[in-house]
C-alpha positions as CSV (number, residue, x, y, z in Angstrom):
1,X,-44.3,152.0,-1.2
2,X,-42.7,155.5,-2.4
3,X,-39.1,155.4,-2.9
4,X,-37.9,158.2,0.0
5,X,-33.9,157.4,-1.2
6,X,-31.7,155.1,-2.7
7,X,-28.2,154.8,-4.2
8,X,-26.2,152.8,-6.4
9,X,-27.4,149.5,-5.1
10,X,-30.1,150.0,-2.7
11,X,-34.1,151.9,-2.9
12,X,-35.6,152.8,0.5
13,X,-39.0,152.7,0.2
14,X,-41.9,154.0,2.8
15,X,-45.4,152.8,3.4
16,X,-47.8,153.1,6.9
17,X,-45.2,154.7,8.7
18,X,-42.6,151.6,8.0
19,X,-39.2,152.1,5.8
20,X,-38.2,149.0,3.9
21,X,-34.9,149.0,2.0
22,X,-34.6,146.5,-1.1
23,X,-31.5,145.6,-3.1
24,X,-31.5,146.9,-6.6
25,X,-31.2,143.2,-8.2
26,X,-33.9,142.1,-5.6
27,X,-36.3,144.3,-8.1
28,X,-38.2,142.3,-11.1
29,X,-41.1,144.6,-11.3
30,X,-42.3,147.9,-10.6
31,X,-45.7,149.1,-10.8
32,X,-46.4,153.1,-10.7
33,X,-49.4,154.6,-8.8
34,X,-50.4,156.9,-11.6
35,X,-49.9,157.1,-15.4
36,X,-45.9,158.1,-15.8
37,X,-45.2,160.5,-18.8
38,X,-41.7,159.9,-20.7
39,X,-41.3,162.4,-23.3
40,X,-42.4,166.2,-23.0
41,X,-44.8,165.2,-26.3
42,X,-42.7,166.6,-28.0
43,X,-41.4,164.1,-31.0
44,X,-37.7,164.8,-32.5
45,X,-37.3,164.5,-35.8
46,X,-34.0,162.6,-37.0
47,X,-32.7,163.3,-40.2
């Protein structure tokens, strides 16, 4: 589903019109829809 809200312990997620709200803890896994970018691509350089 899409995560519509969540707060310190809970995600509500959507999917064919139904709302489903999960625990946190309850969550092993999650599996994004498309590629997720982290960084800007940017790479900081320590010293």
């Amino acid at each position: 589903g899409v995560v519509t809200s969540f707060d310190n312990f809970c995600v509500l997620l959507r999917r064919d019109g139904h709302s489903q709200l999960v625990y946190k803890h309850a969550i092993s896994t999650i599996m994004p829809s498309q590629p997720v970018q982290m960084f800007d691509g940017e790479e900081s350089q320590g010293a």
